[in-house]
TORKOL-4160 file (C-alpha; in steps of 0.2 Angstrom, whole numbers, padded with zeros to 4 digits, m for minus):
191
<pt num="1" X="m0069" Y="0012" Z="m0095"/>
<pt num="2" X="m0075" Y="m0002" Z="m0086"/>
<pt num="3" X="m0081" Y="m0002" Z="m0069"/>
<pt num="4" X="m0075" Y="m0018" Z="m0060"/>
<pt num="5" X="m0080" Y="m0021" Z="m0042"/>
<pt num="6" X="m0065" Y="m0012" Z="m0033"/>
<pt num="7" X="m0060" Y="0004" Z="m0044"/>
<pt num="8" X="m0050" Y="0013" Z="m0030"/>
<pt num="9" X="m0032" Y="0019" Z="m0033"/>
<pt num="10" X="m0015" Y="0024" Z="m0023"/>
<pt num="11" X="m0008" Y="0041" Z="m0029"/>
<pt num="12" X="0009" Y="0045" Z="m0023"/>
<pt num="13" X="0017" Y="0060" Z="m0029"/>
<pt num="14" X="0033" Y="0072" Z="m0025"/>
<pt num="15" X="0044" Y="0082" Z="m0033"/>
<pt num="16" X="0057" Y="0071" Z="m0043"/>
<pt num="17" X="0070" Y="0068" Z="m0028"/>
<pt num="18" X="0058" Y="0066" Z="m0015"/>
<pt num="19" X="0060" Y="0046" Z="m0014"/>
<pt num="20" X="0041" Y="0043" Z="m0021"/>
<pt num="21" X="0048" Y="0028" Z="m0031"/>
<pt num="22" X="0058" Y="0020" Z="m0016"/>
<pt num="23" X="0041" Y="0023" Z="m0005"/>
<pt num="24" X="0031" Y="0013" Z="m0017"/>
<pt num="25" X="0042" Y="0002" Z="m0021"/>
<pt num="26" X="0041" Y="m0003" Z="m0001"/>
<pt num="27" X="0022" Y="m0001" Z="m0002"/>
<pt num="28" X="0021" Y="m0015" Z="m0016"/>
<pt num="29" X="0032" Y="m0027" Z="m0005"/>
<pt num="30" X="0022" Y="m0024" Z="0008"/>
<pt num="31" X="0005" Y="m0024" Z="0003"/>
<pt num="32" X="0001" Y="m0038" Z="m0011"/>
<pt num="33" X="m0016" Y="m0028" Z="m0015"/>
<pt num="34" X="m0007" Y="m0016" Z="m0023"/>
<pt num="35" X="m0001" Y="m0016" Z="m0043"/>
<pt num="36" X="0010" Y="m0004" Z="m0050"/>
<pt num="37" X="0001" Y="0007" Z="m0063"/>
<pt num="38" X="0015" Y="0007" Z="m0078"/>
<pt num="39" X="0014" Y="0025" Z="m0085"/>
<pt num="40" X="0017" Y="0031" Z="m0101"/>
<pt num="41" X="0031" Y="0043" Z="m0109"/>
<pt num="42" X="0039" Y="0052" Z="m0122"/>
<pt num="43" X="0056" Y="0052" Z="m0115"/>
<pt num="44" X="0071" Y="0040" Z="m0116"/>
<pt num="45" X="0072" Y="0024" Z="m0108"/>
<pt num="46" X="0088" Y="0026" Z="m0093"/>
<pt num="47" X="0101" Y="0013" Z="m0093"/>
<pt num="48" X="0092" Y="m0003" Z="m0079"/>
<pt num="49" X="0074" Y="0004" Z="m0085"/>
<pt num="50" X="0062" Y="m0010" Z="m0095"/>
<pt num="51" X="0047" Y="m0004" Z="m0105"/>
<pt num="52" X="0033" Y="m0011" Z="m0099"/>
<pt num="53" X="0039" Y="m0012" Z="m0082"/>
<pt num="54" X="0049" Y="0005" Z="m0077"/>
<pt num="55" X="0037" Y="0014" Z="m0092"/>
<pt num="56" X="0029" Y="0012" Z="m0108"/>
<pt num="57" X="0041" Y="0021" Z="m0117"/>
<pt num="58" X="0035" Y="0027" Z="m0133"/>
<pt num="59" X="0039" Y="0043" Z="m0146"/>
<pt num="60" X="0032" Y="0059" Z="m0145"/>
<pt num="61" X="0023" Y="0057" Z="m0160"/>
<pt num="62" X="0015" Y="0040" Z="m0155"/>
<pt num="63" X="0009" Y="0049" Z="m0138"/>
<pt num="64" X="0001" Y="0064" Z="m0147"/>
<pt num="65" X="m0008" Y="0049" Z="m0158"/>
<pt num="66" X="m0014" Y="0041" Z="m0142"/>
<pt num="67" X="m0020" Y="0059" Z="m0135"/>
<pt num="68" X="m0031" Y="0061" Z="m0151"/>
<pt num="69" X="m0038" Y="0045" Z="m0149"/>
<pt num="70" X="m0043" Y="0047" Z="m0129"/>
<pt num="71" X="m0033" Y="0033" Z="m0122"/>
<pt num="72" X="m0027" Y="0041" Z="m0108"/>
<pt num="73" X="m0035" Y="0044" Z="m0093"/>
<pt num="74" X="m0024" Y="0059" Z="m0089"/>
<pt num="75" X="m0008" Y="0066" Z="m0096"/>
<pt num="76" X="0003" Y="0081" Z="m0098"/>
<pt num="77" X="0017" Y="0086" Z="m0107"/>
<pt num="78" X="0028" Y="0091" Z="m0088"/>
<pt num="79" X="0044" Y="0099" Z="m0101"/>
<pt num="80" X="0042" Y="0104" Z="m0121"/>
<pt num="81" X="0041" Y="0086" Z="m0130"/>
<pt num="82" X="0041" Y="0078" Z="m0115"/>
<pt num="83" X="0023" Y="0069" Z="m0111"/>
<pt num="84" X="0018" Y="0059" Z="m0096"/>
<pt num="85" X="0002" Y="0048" Z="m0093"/>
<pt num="86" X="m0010" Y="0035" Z="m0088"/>
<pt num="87" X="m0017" Y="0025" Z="m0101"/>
<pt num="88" X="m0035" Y="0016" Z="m0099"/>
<pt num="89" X="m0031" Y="m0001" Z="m0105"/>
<pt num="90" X="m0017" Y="m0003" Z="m0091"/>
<pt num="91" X="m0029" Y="0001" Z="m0076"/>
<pt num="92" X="m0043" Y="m0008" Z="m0082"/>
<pt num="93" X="m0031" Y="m0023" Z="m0082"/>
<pt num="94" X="m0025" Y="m0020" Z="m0065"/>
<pt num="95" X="m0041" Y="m0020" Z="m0058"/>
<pt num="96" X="m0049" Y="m0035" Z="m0067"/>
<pt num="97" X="m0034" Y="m0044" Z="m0058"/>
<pt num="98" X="m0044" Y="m0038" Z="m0040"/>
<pt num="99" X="m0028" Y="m0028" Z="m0036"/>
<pt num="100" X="m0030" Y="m0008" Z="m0034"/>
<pt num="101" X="m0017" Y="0001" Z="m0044"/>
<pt num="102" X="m0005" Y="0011" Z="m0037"/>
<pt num="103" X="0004" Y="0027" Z="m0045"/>
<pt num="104" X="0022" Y="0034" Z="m0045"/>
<pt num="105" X="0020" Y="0052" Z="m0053"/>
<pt num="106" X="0023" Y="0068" Z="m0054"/>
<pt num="107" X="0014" Y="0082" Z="m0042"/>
<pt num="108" X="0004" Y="0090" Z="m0057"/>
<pt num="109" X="0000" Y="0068" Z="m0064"/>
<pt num="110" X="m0006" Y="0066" Z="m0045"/>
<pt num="111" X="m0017" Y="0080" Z="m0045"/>
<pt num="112" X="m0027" Y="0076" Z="m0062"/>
<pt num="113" X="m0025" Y="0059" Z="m0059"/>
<pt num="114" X="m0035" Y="0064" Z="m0040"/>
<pt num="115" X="m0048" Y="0074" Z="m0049"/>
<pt num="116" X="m0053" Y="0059" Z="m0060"/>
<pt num="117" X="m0055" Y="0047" Z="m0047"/>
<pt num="118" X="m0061" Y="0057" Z="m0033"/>
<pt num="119" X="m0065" Y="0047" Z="m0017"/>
<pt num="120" X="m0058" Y="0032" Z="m0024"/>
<pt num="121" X="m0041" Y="0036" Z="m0022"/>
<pt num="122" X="m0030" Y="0041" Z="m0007"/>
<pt num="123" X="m0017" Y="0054" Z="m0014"/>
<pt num="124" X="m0001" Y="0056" Z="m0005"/>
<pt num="125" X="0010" Y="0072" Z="m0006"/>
<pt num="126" X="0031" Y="0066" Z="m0002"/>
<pt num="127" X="0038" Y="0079" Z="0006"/>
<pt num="128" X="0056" Y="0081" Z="0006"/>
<pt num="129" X="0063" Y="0087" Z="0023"/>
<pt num="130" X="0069" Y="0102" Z="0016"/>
<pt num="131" X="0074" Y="0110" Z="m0001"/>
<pt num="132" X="0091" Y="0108" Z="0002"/>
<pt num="133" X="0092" Y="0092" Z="0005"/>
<pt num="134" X="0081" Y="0088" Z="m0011"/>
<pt num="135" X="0093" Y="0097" Z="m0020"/>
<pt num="136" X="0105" Y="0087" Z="m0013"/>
<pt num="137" X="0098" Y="0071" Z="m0018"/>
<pt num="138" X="0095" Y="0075" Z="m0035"/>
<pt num="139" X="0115" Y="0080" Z="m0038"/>
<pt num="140" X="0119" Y="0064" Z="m0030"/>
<pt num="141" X="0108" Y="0052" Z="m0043"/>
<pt num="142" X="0123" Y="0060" Z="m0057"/>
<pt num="143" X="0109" Y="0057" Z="m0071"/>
<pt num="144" X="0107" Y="0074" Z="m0074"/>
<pt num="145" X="0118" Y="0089" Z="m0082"/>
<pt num="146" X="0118" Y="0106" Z="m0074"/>
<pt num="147" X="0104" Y="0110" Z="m0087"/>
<pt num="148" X="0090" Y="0098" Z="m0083"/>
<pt num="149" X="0097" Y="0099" Z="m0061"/>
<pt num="150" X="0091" Y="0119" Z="m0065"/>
<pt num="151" X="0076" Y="0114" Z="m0072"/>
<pt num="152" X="0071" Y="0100" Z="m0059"/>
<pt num="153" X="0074" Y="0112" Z="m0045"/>
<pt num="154" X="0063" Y="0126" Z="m0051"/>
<pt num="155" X="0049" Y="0113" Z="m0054"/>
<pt num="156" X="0051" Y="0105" Z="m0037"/>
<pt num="157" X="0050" Y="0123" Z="m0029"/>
<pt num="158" X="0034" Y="0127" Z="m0038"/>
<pt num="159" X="0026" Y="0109" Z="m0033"/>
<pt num="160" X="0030" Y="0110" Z="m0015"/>
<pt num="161" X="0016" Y="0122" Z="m0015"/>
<pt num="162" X="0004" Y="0110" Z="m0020"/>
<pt num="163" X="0004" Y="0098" Z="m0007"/>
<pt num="164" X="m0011" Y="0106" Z="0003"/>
<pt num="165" X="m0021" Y="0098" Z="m0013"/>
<pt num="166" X="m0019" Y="0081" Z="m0008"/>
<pt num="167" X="m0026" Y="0070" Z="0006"/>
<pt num="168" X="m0011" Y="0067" Z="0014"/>
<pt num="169" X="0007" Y="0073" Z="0015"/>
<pt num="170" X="0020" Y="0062" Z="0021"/>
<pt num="171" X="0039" Y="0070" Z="0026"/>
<pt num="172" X="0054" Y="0057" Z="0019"/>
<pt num="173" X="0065" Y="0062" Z="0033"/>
<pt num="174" X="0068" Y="0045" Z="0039"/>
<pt num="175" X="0062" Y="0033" Z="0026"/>
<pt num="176" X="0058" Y="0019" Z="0036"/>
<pt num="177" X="0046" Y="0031" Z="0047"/>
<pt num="178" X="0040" Y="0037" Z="0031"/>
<pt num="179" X="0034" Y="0018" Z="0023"/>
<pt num="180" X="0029" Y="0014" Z="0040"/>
<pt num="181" X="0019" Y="0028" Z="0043"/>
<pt num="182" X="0010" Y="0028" Z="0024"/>
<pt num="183" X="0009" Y="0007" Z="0024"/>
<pt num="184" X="m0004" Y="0010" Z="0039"/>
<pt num="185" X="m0014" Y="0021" Z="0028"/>
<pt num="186" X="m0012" Y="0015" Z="0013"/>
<pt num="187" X="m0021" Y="m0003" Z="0019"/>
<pt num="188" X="m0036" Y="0005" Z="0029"/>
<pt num="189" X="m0039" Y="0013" Z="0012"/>
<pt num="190" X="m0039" Y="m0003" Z="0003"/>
<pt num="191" X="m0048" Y="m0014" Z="0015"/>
């Protein structure tokens, strides 16, 4: 990959129903240095999502393809069949535009993602006040069925635990606290 003459990066990660994607959707409206890093996956598009701008959604198969040929800078398959990553080609594009990319991913994408970059990125933990009221948040979104709801709760209560690993952990009890508090940090990173 290219090195162009700014190649930091913005990690934020959470467990899904922490509010990582409200969070940095504040921090892009705030800080036009930032780009969002459009992430790859296996999974279907949701109804108001856009490929290309929400994800590049593609199929399983075509992932796997992209894997073998080493166009990812990290991935991971986070449920069977189910694959999440960052391809090369979109950061490189990012930051040839002078912007430093910014990432909305999971807690496992956030930490392979930090063990590439290093010190070039900040990684922020979201942290939701409590378990409850994570599981709270995530019943009220009515996207998922019992099923999947079971499967993101375990996965959020194993990910909690790894918010020691990253550089800086921010609690979503009062969200404009929360964008306040990582907008100040997030721009003497950057400058």
């Amino acid at each position: 990959m290219a090195k162009w003459r700014n190649n930091k990066a913005v990690i934020v990660s959470a467990p899904s129903g922490a509010g990582k994607t409200t969070i940095v959707k504040h921090l892009l409206a705030s800080l036009p240095q930032l780009e969002f890093s459009v992430s790859a996956c296996s999974r279907l598009k949701r109804q108001g999502e856009t490929d290309g701008k929400d994800y590049f959604f593609i199929t399983a198969d075509s992932f796997r393809e992209k894997i073998a040929r080493d166009e990812f800078v990290e991935w991971q398959e986070v449920y069977p069949g189910s694959y999440y990553g960052t391809l090369k080609p979109e950061l490189e594009r990012i930051w040839k535009s002078g912007k430093t990319p910014i990432f909305d991913v999971d807690v496992q994408g956030g930490l392979n993602l930090k063990k590439y970059f290093g010190k070039e990125a900040l990684c922020v933990f979201i942290r939701p006040p409590s378990l409850e009221i994570l599981i709270q948040r995530l019943r009220s979104r009515g996207t998922e069925s019992e099923e999947s709801l079971f499967k993101r709760i375990g996965k959020a209560e194993s990910e909690l635990a790894f918010s020691k690993q990253f550089d800086l952990v921010i609690i979503n009890d009062e969200l404009d606290i929360a964008c306040c508090n990582l907008i100040e940090q997030v721009r003497l990173f950057i400058s």
